[in-house]
N, CA and C of each residue as an Amber inpcrd file, in Angstrom:
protein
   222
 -26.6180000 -15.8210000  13.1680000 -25.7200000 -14.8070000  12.6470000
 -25.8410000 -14.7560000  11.1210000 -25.6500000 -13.6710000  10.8340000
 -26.0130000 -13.1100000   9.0640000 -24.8850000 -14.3110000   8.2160000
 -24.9300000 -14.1310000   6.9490000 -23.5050000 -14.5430000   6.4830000
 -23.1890000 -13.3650000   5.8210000 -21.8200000 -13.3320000   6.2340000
 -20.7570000 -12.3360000   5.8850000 -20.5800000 -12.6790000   4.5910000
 -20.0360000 -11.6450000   3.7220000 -20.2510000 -11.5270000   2.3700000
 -18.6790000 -10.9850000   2.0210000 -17.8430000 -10.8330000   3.1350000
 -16.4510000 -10.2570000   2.7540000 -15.7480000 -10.9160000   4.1200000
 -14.5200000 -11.4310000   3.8000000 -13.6790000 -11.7510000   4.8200000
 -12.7420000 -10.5760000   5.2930000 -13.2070000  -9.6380000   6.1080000
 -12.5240000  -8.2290000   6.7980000 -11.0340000  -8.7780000   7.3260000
 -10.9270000  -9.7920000   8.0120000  -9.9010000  -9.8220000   8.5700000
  -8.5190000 -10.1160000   7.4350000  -8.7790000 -10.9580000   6.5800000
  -7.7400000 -11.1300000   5.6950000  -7.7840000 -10.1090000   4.3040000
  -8.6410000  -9.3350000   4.4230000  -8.4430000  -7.9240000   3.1820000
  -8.0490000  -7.1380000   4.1560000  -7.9260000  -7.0520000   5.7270000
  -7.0920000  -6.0670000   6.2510000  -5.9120000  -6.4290000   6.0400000
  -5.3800000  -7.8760000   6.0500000  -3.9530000  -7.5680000   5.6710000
  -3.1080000  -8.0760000   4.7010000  -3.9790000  -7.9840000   3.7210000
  -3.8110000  -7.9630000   1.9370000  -3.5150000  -6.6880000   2.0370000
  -4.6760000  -5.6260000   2.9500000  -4.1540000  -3.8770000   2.5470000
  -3.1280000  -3.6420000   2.6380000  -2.7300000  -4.1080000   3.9920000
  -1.6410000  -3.6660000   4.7010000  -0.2280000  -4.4450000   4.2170000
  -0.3410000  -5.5840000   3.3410000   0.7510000  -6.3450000   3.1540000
   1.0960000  -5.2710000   1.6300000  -0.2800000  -4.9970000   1.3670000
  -0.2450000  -4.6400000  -0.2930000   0.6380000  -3.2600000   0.0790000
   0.2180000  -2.1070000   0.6950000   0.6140000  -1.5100000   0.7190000
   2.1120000  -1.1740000   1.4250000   3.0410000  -1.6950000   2.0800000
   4.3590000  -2.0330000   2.7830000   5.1620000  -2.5230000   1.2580000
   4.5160000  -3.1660000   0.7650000   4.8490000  -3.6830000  -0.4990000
   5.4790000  -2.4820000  -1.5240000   4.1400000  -1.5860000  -1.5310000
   4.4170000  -0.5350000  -2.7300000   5.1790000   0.6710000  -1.8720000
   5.2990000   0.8040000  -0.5850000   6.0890000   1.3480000  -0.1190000
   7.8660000   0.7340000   0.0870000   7.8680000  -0.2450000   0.5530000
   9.2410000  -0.5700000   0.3540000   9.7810000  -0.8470000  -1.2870000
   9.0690000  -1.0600000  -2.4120000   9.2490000  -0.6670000  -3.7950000
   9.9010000   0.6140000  -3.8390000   8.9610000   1.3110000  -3.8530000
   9.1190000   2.6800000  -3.7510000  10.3540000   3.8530000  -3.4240000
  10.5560000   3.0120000  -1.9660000  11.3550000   3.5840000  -1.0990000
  13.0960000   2.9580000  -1.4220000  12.9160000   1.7500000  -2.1240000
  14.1760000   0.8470000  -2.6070000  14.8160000   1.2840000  -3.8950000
  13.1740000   1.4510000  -4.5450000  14.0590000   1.7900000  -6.0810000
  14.3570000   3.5790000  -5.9300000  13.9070000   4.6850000  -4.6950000
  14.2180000   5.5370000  -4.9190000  15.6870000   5.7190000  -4.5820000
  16.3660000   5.2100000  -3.5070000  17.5000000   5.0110000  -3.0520000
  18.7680000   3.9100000  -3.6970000  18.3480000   2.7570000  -4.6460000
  18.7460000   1.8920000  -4.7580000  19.1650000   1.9740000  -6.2830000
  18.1920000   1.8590000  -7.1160000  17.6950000   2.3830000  -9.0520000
  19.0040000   3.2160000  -8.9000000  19.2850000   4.4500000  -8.7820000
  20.2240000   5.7810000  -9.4990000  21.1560000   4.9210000  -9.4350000
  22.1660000   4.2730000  -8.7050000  23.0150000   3.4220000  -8.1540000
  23.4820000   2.9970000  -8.7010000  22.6340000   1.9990000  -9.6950000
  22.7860000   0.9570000 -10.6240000  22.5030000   1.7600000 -11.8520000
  21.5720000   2.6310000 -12.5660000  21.5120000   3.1750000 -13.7780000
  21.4500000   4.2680000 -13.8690000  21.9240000   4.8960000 -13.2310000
  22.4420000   6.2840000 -13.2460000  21.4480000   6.9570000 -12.3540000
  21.2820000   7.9700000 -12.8860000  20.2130000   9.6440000 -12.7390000
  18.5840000   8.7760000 -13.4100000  17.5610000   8.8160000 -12.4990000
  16.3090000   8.6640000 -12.8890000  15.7350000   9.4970000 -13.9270000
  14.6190000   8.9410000 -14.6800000  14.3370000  10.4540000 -15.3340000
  12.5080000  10.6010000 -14.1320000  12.5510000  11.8000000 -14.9290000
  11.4450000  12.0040000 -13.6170000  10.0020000  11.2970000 -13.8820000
   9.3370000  10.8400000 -14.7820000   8.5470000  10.1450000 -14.6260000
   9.0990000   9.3760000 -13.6760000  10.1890000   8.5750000 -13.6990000
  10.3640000   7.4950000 -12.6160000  10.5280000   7.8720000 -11.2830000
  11.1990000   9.2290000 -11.1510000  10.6710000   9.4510000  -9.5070000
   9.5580000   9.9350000  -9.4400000   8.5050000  10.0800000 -10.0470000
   7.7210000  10.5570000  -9.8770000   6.4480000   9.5730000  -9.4410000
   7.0730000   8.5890000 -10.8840000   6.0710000   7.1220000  -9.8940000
   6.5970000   6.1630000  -8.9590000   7.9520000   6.5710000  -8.7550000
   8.3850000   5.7070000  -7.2640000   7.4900000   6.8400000  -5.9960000
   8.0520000   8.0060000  -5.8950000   7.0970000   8.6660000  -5.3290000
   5.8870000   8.5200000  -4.7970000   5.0180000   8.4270000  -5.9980000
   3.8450000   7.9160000  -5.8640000   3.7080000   6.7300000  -5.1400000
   4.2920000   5.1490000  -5.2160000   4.1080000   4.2710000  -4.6560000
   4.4590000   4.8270000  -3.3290000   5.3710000   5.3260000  -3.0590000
   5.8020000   5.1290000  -1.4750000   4.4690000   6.0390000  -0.4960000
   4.1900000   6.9700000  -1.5640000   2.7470000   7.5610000  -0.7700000
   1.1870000   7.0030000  -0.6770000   1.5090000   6.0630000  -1.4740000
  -0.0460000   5.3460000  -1.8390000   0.4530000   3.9180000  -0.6070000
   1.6060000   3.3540000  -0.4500000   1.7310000   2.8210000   0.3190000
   1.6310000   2.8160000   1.6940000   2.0830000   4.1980000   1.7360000
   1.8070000   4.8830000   3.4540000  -0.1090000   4.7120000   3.7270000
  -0.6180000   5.9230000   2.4780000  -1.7760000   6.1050000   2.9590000
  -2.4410000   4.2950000   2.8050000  -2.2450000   3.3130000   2.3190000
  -3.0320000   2.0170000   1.6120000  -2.4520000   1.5800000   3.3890000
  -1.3170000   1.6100000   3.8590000  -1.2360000   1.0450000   5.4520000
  -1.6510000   1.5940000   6.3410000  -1.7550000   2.3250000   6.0090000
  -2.7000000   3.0260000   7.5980000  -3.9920000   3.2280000   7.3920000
  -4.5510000   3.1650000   6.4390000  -6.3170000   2.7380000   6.0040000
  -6.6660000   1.9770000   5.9530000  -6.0190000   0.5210000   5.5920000
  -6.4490000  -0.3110000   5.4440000  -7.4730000  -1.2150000   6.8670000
  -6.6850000  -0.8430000   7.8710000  -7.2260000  -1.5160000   9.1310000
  -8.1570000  -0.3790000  10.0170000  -8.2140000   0.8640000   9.6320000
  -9.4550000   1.2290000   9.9200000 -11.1980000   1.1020000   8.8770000
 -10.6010000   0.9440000   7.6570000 -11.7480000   0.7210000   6.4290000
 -12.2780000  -0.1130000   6.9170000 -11.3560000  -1.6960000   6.6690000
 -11.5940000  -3.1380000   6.4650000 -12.0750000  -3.7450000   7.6330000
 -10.8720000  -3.2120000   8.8070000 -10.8370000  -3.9930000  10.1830000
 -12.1670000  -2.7740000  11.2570000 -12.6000000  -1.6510000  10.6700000
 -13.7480000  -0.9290000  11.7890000 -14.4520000  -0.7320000  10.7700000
 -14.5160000  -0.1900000  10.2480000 -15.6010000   0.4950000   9.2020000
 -16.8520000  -0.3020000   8.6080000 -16.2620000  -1.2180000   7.8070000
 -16.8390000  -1.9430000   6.6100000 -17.7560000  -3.3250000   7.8660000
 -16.7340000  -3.8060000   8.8270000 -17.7980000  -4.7430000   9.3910000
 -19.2700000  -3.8480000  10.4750000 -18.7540000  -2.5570000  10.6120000
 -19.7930000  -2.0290000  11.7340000 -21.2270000  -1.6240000  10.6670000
 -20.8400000  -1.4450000   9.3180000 -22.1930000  -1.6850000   8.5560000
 -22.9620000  -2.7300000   8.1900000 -22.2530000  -3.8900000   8.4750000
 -23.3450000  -5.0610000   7.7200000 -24.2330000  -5.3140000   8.4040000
């Protein structure tokens, strides 16, 4: 057998941990932040936003990239 040059199984769920991560960020400080310091200004929803969507798409890619993709080429 070749030697593998990337460990697929544990960067699938670095993706997937990484991304739950920047989604529950995301999703905490959009609901949670105003609460405590008032009215956001919009850069800040704009990059909580952002995390909670980079989080979605970073979890549900991650285990088709890492976990099908990337090992069916080596």
């Amino acid at each position: 057998m070749a030697h593998e040059r990337f460990d697929y199984p544990q960067l699938t769920k670095f993706g997937v941990g990484l991304g739950l991560t920047l989604f529950a960020v995301g999703a905490l400080g959009t609901i949670v932040a105003p609460s405590f310091v008032g009215p956001l200004p919009a850069w800040e929803e704009s990059l909580l936003f952002d995390a909670e969507a980079i989080g979605v798409l970073l979890t549900l890619l991650s285990p088709f990239v890492f976990g099908i993709l990337l090992p069916l080429t080596e």
